[in-house]
C-alpha positions in Angstrom: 49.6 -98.9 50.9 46.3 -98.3 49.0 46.4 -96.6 45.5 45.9 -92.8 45.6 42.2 -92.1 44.6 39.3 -89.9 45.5 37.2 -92.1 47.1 33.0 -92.0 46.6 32.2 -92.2 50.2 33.4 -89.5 52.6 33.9 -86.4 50.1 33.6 -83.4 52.1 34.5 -81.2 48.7 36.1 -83.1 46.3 37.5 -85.9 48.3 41.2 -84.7 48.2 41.8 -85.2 51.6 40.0 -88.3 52.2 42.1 -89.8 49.6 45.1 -88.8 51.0 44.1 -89.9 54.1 43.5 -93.3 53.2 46.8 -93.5 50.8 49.1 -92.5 54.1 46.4 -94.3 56.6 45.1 -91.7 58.8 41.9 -90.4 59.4 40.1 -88.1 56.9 39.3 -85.2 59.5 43.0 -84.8 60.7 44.2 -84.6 56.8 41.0 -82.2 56.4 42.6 -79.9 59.8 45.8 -80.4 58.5 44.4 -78.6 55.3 42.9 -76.1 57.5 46.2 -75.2 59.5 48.6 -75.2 56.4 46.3 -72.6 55.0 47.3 -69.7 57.6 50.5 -70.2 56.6 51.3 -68.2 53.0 51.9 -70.2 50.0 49.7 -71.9 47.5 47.3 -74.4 49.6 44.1 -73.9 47.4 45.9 -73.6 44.3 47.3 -77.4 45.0 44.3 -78.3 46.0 42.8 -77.9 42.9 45.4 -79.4 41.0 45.2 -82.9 43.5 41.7 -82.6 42.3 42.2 -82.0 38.4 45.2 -85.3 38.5 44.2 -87.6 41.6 41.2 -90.3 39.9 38.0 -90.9 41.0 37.2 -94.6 42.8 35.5 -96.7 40.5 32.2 -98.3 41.3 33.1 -101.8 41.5 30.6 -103.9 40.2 28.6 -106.1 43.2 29.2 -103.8 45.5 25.9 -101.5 46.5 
C-alpha cells in the first residue's frame, strides 16, 4: 500500500479524498461520491474532513520530476 498523503495532482478541494483513494487503491471520484453519500447521513463528515486535511501531509515535489 502507498503512504497516506495529499497528493499535488488531482485535488478537487484539498486532496482528502484523492489521497485516500490512492492509500486504499480505488479511484478518486468513487472516494469523492462516497464523501458525497455519507454526508446525507447525520454525523460529523465535514468536520473530519477538515481534520484529514489539518493531519494527512502534502506530497512532496520530488526533485527530477516536472
Amino acid at each position: 500500500m502507498n503512504t497516506l498523503e495529499r497528493p499535488l495532482e488531482g485535488r478537487v478541494i484539498a486532496g482528502v479524498c484523492a489521497g485516500l483513494a490512492r492509500r486504499f487503491g480505488i479511484q478518486p471520484l468513487t472516494m469523492r461520491v462516497l464523501f458525497l453519500l455519507s454526508c446525507l447521513l447525520p454525523g460529523p463528515q465535514f468536520v473530519a474532513y477538515l481534520v484529514l486535511w489539518i493531519i494527512i501531509p502534502a506530497e512532496h515535489r520530488r526533485p527530477g520530476v516536472v
